[in-house]
N, C-alpha and C positions, 0 to 999 in steps of 0.2 A: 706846400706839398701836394695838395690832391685840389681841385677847380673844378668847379660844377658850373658850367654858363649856358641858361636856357634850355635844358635840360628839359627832354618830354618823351616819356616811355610809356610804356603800358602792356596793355595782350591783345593778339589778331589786330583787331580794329578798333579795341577799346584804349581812350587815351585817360593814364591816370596821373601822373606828374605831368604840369604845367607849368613851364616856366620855370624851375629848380633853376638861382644859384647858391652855392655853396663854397666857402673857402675852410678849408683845415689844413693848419700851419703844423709841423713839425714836432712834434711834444703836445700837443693841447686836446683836451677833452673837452667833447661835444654830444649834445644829447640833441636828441631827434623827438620834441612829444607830439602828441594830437590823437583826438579819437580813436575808434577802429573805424579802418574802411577807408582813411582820409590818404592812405600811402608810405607810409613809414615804409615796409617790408619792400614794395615796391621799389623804391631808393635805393637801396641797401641792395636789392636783389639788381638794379641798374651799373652800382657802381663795382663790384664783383664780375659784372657782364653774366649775370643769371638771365637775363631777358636783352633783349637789341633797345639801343637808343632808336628814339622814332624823329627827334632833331636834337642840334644843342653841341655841343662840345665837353668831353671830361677831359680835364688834364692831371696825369700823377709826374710829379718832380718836371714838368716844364715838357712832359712827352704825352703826345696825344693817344689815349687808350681803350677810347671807344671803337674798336674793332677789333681788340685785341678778345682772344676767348680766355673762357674765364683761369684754366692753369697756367698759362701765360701771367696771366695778371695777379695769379698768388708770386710768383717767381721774382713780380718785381718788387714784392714786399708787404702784399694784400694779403690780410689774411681774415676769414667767415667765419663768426659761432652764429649757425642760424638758429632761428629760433624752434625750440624743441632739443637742441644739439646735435641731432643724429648723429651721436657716432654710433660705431658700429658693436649691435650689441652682443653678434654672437663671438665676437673677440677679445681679446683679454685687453687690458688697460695698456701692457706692451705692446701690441700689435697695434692697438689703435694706433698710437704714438708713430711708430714703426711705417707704417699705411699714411701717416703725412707726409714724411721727412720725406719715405722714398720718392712721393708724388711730385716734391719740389725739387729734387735733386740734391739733397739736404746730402752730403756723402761723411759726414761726421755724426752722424747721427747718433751714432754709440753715446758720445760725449755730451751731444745735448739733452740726451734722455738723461744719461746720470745728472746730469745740472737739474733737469724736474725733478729727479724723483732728491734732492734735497729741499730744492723750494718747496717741492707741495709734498710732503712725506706720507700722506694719504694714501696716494697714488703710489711708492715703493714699497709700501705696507699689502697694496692691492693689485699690484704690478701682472698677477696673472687671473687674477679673477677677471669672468667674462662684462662686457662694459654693462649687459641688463640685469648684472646684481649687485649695483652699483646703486647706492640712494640719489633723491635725485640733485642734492649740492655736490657729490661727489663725482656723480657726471659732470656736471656744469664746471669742474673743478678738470675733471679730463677733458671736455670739451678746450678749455680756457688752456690746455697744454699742450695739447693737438696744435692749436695754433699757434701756440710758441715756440715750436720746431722748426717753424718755417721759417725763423727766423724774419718778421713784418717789422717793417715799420710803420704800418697804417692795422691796427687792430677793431674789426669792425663785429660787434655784440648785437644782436636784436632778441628781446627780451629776456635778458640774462636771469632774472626772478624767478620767470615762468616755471613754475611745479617746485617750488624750493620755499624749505619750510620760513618762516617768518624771522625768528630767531639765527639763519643761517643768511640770510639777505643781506645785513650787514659786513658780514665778513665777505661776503663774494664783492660787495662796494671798495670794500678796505682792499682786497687782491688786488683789485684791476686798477684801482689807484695805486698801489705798488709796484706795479708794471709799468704803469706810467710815469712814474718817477723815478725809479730803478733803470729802467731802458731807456727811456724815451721815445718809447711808444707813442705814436697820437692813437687815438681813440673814439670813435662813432659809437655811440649806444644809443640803440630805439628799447624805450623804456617806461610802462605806464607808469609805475608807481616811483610819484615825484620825489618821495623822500629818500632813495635811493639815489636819485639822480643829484640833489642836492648834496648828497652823502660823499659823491663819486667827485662833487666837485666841478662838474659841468660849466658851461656855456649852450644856455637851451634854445633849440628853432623849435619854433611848435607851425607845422603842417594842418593847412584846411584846404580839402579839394585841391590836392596837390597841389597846391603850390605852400611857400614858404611864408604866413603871414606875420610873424614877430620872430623877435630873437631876443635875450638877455641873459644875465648870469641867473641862474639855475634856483641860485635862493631867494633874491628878487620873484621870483615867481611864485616860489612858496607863500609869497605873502600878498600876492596877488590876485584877491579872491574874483576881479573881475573879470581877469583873462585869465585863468581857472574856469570859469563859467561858462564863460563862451567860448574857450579851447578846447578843455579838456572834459566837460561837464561831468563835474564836480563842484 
């Protein structure tokens, strides 16, 4: 589904992915670990088309998409929770919703909303409350529906955790594996904390200086206090 070959991005002059390749198949979940600073968001922000390829080639479903901008490239089934969420907080949890579909040309959108607001009954309970009074799993919970209007098939997470309480971490892991199996979503998540990632069920690349230095299944890792150490330092 999506091809990462030689891949090298960055900002102005500065070059921070080296070398990226990347394959994500069709249904499969992939996690992205490594320090801060090493490029994760950078990636993420490459494959979206949030910044210009500097060489390299991305391919989605066999079509070349690195030149493509980046609502184009929701359209063809890419879809962004960055990280923080931004949605939009002076809006209600409708409107957010509302404010993606119309961006992708979603023209059933009525329908897709009522389809969230039974999945995540949260969000039909808070359907007009504005998104910044909203805790912060509950966002990450509209964040996480915002992009499922758009109807993706590449669902792409960076730092899903981030600001959400400990006790709700799990369940955001359990959601998005839901998705994943329910839909058949694939799945990119940039995600420090490992035990989520093993949760979610992953296949982990762990990034140093941009480039892509190991890869394994997710729990494998958990018990790998070496590459731990020298990956993730921890």
């Amino acid at each position: 589904m999506l091809e990462l070959r030689d891949i090298h991005a960055g900002y102005g002059l500065s070059t921070v992915l080296r070398g990226i390749d990347l394959r994500v198949g069709a249904g499969e979940r992939v996690a992205i670990l490594g320090r801060n600073g090493v490029g994760k968001t950078t990636l993420l922000r490459a494959i979206v088309g949030a910044i210009r390829l500097q060489q390299g080639e991305l391919m989605f479903d066999g079509r070349t998409i690195g030149e493509l901008p980046t609502h184009e490239r929701a359209r063809l089934g890419i879809a962004y929770v960055p990280q923080g969420r931004e949605i939009f907080p002076s809006l209600s949890v409708l409107d957010n919703l509302k404010a993606a579909a119309f961006g992708t040309g979603q023209l059933d959108w009525k329908a897709r909303v009522d389809e969230l607001f039974i999945e995540f009954p949260v969000l039909a309970e808070k359907q007009k409350a504005r998104g910044a009074s909203l805790s912060g799993g509950q966002q990450q919970i509209l964040a996480l529906a915002r992009a499922l209007i758009t109807q993706p098939r590449l669902l792409i997470l960076d730092e899903p955790t981030e600001g959400i309480q400990p006790s709700i971490v799990d369940q955001i892991a359990d959601t998005i594996r839901a998705i994943n199996e329910k839909r058949g979503i694939a799945v990119i998540v940039v995600e420090q904390n490992l035990d989520f990632v093993v949760r979610l069920g992953t296949h982990a690349h762990i990034i140093e200086k941009g480039a892509i230095v190991a890869d394994m299944p997710a729990a494998d890792l958990l018990h790998d206090e070496v590459q731990q150490r020298k990956y993730l330092g921890v």
